[in-house]
N, C-alpha and C positions, 0 to 999 in steps of 0.2 A: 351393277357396273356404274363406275361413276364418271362425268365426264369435265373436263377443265376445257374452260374456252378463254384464248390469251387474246387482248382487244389491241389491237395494233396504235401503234404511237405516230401522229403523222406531225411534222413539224409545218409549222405555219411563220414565215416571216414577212418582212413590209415594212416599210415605210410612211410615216404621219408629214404631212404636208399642211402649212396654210395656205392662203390664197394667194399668197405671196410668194408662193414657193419654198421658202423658208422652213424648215425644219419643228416641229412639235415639241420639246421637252418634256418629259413627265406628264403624258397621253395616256389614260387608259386603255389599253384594247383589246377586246375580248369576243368571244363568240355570244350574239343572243340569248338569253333564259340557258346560260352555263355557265360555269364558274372558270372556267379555263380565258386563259388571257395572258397577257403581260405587259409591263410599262417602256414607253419610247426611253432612249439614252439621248443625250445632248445633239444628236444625228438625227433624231425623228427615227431612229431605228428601233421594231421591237420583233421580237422571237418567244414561243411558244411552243408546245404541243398539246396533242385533244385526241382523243381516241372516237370523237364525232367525225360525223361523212356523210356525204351527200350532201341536200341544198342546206345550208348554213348561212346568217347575216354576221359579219363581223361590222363592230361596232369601234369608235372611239370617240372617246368622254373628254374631257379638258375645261378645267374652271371657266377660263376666260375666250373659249370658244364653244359655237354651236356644236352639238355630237352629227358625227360622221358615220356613215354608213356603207355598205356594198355587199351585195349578195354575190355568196362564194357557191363553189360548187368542189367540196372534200373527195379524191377521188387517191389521194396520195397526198408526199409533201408539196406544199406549196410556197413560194418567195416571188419578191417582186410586187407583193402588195401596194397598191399607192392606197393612201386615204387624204383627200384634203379636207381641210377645216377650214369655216369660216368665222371669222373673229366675231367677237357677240356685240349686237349693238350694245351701251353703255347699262341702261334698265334693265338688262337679260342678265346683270353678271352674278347678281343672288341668288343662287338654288333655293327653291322653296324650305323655310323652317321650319320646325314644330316652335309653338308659343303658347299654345295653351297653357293657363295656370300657373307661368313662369317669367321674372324677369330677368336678362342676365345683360349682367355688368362689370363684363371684361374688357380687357383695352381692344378688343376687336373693334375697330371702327365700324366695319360692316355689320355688326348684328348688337352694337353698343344701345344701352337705354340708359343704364346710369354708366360712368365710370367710377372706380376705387375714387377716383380725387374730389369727384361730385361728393362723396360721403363728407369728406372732411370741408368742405364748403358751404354746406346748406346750414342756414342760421336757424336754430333752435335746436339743431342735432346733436351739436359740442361734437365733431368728431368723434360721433359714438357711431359704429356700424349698425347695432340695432336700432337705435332711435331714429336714424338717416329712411330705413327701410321702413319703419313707420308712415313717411312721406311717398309713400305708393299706395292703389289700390288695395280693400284687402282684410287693411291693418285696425287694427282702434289703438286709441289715445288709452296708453295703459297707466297715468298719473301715478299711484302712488305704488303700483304692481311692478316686481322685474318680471321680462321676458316679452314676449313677440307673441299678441292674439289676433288670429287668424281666421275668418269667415266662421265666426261663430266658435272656434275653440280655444278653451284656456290656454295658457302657456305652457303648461305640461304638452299637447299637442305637437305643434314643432319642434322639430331635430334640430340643430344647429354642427354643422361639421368643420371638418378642418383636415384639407386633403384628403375626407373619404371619409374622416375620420369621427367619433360621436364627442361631441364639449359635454362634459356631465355637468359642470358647473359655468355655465359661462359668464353670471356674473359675480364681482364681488360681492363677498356675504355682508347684511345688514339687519337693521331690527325688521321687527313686521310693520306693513305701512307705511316704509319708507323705502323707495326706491333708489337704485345704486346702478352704477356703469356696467356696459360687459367688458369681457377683459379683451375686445379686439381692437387696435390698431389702423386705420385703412389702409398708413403705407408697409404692413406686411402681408398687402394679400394683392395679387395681379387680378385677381377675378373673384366677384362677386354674383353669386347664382340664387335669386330667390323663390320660390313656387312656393305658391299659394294654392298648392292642387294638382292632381293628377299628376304625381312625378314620376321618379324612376325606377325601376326595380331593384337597381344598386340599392336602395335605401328602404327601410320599413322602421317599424315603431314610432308612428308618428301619425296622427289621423287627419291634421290637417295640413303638413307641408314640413317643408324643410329649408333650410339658409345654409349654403353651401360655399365657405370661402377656399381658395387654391392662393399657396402663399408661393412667391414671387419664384421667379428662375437667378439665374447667373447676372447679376449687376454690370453695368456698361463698365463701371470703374469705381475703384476706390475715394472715399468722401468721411466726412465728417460729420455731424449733428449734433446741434445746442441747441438746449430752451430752457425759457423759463417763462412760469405764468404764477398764475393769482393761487392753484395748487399746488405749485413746486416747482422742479427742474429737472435736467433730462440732460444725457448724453448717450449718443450714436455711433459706432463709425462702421464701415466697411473697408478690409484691404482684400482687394481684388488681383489674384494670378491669372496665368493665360487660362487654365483651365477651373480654377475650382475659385471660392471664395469664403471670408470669414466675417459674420456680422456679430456685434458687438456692443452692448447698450444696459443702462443704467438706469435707474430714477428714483428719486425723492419726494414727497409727496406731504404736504400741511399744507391743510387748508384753514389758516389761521388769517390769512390777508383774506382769503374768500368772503368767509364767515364773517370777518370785523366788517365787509361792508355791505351786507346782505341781512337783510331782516327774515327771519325765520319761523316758521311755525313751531319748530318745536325747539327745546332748549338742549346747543351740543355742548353739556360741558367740558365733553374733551374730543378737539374736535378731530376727525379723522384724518391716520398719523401713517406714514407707511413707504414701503420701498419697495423694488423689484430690480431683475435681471437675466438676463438672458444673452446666448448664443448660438449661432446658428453656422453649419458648415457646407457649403452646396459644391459636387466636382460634378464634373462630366468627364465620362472616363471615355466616353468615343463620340461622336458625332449626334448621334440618336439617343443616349442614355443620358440621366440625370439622377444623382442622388442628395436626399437634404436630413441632414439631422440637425434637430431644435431640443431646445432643454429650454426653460426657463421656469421662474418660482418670484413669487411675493409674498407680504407679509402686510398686514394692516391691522389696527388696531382705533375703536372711536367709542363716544360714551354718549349715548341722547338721553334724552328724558321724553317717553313717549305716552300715549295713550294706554290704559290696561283694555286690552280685548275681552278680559271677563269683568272689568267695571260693571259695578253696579249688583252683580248674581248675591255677595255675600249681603245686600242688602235684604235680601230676600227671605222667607221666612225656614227653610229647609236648603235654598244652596245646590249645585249640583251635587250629585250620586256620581260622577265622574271622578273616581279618584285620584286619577294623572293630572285632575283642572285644578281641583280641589283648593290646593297651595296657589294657585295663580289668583285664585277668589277672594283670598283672605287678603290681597295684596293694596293699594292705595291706587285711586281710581287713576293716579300719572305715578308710573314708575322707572328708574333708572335700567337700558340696555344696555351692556358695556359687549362690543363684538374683539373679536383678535382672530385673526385666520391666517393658517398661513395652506398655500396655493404652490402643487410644481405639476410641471404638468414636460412629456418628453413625446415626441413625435421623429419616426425615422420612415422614409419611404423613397422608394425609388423605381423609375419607368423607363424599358429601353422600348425601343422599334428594331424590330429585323427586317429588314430587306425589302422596309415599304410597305409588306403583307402581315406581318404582325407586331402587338404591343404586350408587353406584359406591365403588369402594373402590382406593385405589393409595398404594405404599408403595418405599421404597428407603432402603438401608440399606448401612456398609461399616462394616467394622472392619479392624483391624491389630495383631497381638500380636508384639510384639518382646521376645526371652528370649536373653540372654547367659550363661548359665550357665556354671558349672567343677565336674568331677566329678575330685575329686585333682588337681588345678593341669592338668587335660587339658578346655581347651574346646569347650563342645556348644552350638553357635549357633542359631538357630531364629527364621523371621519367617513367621507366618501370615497372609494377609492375604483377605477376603470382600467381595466388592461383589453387591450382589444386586437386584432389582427384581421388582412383583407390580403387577399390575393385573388385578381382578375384579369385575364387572356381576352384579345381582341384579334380578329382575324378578317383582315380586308380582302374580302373576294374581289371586289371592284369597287371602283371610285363611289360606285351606287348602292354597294350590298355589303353590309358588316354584322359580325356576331359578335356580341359580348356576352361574358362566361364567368361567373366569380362564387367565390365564397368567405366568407366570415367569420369570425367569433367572438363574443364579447363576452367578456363576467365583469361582474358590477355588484358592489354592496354597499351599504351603510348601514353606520354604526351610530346607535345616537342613545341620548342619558338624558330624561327631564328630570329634576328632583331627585336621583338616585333610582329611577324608575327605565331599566334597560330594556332597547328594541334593536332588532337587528334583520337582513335578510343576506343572502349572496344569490347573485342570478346570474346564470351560463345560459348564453344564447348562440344559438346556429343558423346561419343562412347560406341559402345559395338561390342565386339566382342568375337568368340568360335573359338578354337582348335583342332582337335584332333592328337594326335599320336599315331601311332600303326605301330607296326614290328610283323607282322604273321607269320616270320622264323629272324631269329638270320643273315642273309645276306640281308634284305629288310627292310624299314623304309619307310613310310608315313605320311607327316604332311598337311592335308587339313584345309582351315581356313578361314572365312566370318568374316568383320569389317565393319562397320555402322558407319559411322560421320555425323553429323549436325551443318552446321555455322548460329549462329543467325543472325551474322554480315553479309552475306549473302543470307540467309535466302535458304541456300540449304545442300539438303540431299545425301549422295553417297553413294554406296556399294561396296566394295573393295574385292574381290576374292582371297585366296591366297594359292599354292600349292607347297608344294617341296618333295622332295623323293632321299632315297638313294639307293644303288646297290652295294654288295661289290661283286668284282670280282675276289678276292682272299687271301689269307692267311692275306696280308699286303695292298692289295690297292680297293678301292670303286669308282665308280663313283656316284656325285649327280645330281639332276636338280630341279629347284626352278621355281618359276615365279608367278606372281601377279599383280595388279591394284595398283597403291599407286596416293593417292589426295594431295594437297596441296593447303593451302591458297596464294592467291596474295602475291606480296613484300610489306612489311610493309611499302616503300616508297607511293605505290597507296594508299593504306587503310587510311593514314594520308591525303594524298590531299581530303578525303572525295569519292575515286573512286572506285565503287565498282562491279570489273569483275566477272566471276565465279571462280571457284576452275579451278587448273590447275592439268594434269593429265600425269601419265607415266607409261609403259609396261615395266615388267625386264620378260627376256629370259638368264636362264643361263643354265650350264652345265662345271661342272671341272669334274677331275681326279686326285686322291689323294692316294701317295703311303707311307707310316710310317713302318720303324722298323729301331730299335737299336740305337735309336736317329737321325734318319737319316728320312727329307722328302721332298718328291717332292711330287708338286702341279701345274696342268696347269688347266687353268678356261677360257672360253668364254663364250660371253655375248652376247648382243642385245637388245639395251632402245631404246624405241620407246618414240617420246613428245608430246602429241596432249594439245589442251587447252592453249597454254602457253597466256602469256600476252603480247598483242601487241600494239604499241603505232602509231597512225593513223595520217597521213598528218601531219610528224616530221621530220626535217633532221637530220640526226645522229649527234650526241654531243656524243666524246670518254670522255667528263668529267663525271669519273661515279660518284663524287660526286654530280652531276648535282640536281637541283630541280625538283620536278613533282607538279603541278599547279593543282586547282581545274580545269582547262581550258583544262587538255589535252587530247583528245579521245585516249580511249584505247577500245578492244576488247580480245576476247579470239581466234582468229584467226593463234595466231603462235604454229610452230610447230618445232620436230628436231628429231635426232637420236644421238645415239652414241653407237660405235660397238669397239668391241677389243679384245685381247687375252691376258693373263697373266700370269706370272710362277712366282714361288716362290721354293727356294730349303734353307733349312736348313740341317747344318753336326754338331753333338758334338759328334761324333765317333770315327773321324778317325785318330785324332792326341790328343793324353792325356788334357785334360786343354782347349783347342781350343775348339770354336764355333761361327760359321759364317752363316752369311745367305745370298741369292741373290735373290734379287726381281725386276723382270724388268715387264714393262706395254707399252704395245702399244696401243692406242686408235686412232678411228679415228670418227671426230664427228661434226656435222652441226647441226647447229637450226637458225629460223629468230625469234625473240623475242625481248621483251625491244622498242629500236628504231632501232632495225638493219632493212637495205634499202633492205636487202637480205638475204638467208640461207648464214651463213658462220661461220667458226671454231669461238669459244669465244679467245678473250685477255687472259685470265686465262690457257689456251691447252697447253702442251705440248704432241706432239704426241706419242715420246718415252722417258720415263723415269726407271733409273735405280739405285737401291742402293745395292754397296756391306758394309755390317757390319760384323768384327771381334770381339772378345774377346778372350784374351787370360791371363793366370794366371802363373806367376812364382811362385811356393813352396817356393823356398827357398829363395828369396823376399818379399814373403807376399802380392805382388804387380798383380794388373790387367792392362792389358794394352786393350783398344778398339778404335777403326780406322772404321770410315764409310768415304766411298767416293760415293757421287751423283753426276747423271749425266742426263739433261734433253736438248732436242733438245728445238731452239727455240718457242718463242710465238708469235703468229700474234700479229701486229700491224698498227693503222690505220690510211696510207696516204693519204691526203685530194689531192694532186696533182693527184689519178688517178678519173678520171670520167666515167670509165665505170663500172659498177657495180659488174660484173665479177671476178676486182681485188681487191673490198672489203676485206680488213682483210685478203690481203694475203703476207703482206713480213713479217717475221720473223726476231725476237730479234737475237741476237748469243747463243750461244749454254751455258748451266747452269752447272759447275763444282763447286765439294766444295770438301774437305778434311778434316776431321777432327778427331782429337787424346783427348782423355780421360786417364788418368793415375791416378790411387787409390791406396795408400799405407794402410797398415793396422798396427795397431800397438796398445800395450794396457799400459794403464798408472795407476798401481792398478786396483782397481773395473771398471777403464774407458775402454772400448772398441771402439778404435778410428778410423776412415779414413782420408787420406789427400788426395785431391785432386787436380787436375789440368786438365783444359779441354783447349783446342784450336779446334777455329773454323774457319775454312776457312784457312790453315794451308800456301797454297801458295797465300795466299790475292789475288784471281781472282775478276777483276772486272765484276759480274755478272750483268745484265740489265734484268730489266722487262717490258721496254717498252719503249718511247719516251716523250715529252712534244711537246707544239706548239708555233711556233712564228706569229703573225698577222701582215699583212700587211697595209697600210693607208687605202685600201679600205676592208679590212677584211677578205683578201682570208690567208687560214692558208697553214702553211709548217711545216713539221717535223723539231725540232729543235736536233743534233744528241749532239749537245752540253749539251744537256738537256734532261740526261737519267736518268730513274724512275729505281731508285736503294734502297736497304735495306740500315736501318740508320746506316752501318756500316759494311766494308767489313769482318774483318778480329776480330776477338775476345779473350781475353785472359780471364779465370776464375780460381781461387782459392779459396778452401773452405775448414772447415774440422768440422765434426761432430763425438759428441761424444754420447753414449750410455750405461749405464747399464745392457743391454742384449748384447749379444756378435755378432757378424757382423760374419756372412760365406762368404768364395770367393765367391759362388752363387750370394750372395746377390752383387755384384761389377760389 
């Protein structure tokens, strides 16, 4: 016999009051440790039901008042509720954050470290989003490398996103040893999110963090934009309707004025040449929903004359047995790179809200990079191409308590040709993962969170753990701590040799301390990555050539392992002097892995142990003019002498020491309807010849020596830039 029991519905209604008598708007209110509730209407009125009874505490939550409370007694329906609130003293009005291992820099004042406009200001960044975040905790001085290295990990390492979404290529392609721009923007993104550790479960393949940009919503109004600098010229506009809007933009690109007055390391005889474009459509079809689709594509084309990475091997008396290097060896120890890429890349995504209690969020995205390259009249072909999709559910139980719910997909391959010599892979990846968050008091925050990946290309499954929490310990300061499981695929170098390891794996262990008021903050953060899994390459002598080849022929395993451990501070001031804002962000890390071909654990080539950036800004009134000054400063990098033979001192002398200086200067000024700046940046202000490492010289019988003559240095010490941009909308010192 079977039996049904039906739980009776009791309706619960009332009214939100403040002290003032005055009415609540958009009140939480709900039953204690339940999910049952509902939100005040512009009356301080709210209406429910619960199939709870008996003693019960109804509760109401409200940003900018204390939560309210009253013990009920459920014995039927119940109305006539009163709840009053009391307004929050001023320091009360921050709900505790999570911050471990992240900085975000969205136009949120309340929880701001950098803003998007900070990026385009800070002298020595050129308005490059990743080099800006370089000037935080975290980061090393990556010279002559693209990409963002993170507490100890390469560049491969970090994700780099765009609305959710994975950048497979984010910067433009160049030779080796010469580093290039990413392809971001700062004024098309409203929010800038960086972690350096223990993030989200939204996101995985990535062992040590991720750079997470959200591009902008609905424009205030239609506008224009011009520029021209020492690179090229540019034009912008936006026309804005009531509800939806069209952006719009161009650019041309020689860097022929650059180059004629810059002294350069190495020789551009054709100096890079190139254009882009793009459009973007954003509507809002109700109150709570937003849709954006973006298209754009470039094209670049440049020719150096660079160092040969296998210099020196055909001196040797046998040469590599590498038959992919082979043609590289016979080649003139300076050889001509000629690059030509061309880049499209399409993003469509869109997010509504229902009825306050839920979000849906779905997004899809492809790009395609196609690179024809010539390294000494010997072709290296390359087409990468990503298609990928996300759909995620969010469900707000209460102001306090929310679940997030997603899933993903991504395929990804490349296609690449050295010599006539073809590698290829395609890889189908599945996730899902949930979230949740909840602050049970206004001083404590909890985000637990479980993520699921599957590699076809592998043909294996992982489950990724991930936990963080905050603590607020007073008025003005919190402590968090984070920590999780994060997987990674192999380097796309094995996967192309046709070689297939397993995933490789890493442990973050964090914990900072973060104190904020009146524009004023300090931040100290320690950490602890543990590396197991990594990729190891079996019965290999070490070769410092990291452009090196990996051979269908070469045994690898998942055997290597590392750490890296460190402390970090961060203090920003715009308080204490009118106009002024500065920040200081120093980083010590210390850190070993045996991975790749290393013969032993030892610090990477990429390390600097202590790194440090001071940045200024400062505004004259009655100038109109900004002035910004960052000076960095990094101990050296190990580097690898083949004269020692004990294994001990592997990768242990060090570069000299990394200094840079550099000054930005922004005039403002308006010409009619035009709203202008002019600018001028210098980079490297006392032209220090910085080094990032050594080259080798080979002997008759092939024993190598450090050559000191022949130091791995950026294409150029010392930098001049002018540029000036005009607008329609009016430019603020902020924005400088």
């Amino acid at each position: 016999m079977l039996g049904f029991v039906s739980l009776a519905q009791y309706k619960i209604s009332g009214t939100v009051i403040d002290d003032k008598n005055k009415p609540v708007k958009g009140a939480n209110v709900y039953l204690d440790n339940t999910i049952d509730g509902g939100t005040t209407d512009s009356m301080g009125i709210f209406r429910f039901t619960t199939s709870e009874k008996g003693n019960q505490t109804i509760i109401a939550s409200e940003v900018s008042h204390e939560n309210a409370g009253l013990p009920i007694v459920i014995a039927g329906d119940m109305s006539g509720i009163v709840l009053t609130m009391k307004a929050n003293k001023p320091h009360n009005l921050d709900v505790v954050t999570i911050t471990a291992g992240s900085f975000d820099a969205s136009n949120d004042k309340s929880k701001t470290v950098l803003k998007p406009l900070d990026i385009v200001t800070i002298a020595g960044a050129n308005a490059d989003v990743v080099k800006a975040i370089e000037m935080l905790p975290g980061t090393q001085q990556t010279g002559p490398d693209n990409g963002l290295f993170v507490r100890g990990g390469d560049a491969s390492e970090l994700a780099i996103l765009v609305d959710g979404m994975v950048i497979q290529n984010a910067f433009f392609s160049g030779p080796p040893g010469v580093a290039t721009r990413s392809r971001f923007g700062a004024f098309n993104y409203q929010g800038v999110s960086f972690s350096s550790g223990g993030y989200s479960a939204r996101y995985g393949q990535a062992l040590s963090g991720v750079l997470e940009l959200n591009t902008t919503d609905l424009p205030d109004k239609s506008t224009v934009n011009l520029g021209v600098n020492m690179a090229g010229l540019y034009a912008s506009g936006t026309k804005k309707w009531k509800n939806s809007s069209l952006d719009f933009g161009g650019s041309y690109n020689n860097l022929t004025p650059f180059y004629g007055l810059a002294t350069t390391n190495f020789k551009f005889y054709d100096v890079p040449i190139g254009g882009s474009g793009n459009l973007r459509y954003v509507w809002k079809p109700n109150k709570n929903g937003i849709l954006k689709i973006s298209a754009n594509g470039s094209y670049n084309t440049s020719g150096i004359a660079i160092p040969n990475p296998y210099a020196g091997v055909k001196d040797t008396t046998g040469g590599s047995t590498n038959i992919f290097a082979k043609e590289f060896e016979q080649l003139p120890d300076t050889v001509n790179f000629v690059t030509r890429d061309q880049y499209y890349y399409t993003n469509a995504s869109y997010k509504q809200m229902f009825k306050s209690k839920y979000s849906l969020y779905t997004a899809a995205s492809y790009s395609l990079d196609s690179t024809r390259n010539s390294f000494g009249g010997i072709p290296i072909n390359e087409k990468d191409q990503r298609a990928q999709f996300r759909l995620e559910g969010k469900d707000y139980f209460t102001s306090r308590l929310n679940l997030l719910a997603g899933t993903e997909v991504q395929n990804y391959g490349i296609q690449k040709s050295f010599a006539g010599f073809p590698q290829s892979f395609n890889e189908t990846q599945l996730a899902g993962y949930a979230e949740l968050e909840w602050t049970p008091v206004y001083w404590l925050a909890v985000k637990p969170g479980i993520r699921y990946e599957h590699s076809e290309l592998l043909n294996k499954d992982d489950i990724a753990p991930r936990l963080s929490m905050a603590i607020k310990t007073g008025s003005y300061s919190q402590v968090s701590l984070a920590s999780g499981i994060f997987y990674q695929n192999p380097d796309n170098a094995y996967l192309l040799a046709g070689l297939r390891p397993d995933m490789q794996r890493s442990t973050h262990y964090i914990a900072n301390w973060q104190y904020t008021k009146s524009d004023r903050t300090l931040r100290i953060e320690g950490y602890y990555k543990k590396y197991d899994n990594l990729v190891l390459e079996r019965d290999t002598a070490f070769d410092p050539n990291s452009y090196r080849f990996i051979t269908p022929y070469t045994i690898v395993d998942n055997s290597g392992y590392g750490y890296a451990q460190g402390l970090e501070l961060f203090w920003r001031d715009k308080k204490t002097v009118k106009n002024l804002d500065y920040w200081i962000s120093y980083s010590y890390i210390d850190t070993k892995r045996k991975y790749s071909n290393f013969i032993t654990e030892a610090t990477p080539t990429y390390i600097a142990d202590n790194n440090l950036n001071v940045v200024a800004k400062y505004f004259v009134d009655k100038w109109q003019t900004n002035f910004s000054a960052t000076y960095s400063f990094a101990t050296g990098r190990p580097y690898y002498n083949p004269a020692y033979t004990d294994p001990s001192k592997f990768l242990s002398d060090r570069t000299p020491d990394f200094n840079n200086l550099a000054l930005t200067v922004a005039y403002l000024h308006t010409f009619g309807k035009w709203f202008t700046v002019f600018y001028l940046s210098i980079d490297n202000i006392t032209n220090q010849h910085n080094v990032f490492g050594y080259r080798y010289s080979y002997n008759s019988s092939g024993a190598a020596t450090v050559d000191f003559n022949k130091p791995i240095v950026p294409a150029l010490y010392r930098s001049i830039f002018f540029g000036v941009n005009m607008s329609l909308t009016q430019f603020k010192k902020d924005e400088l």
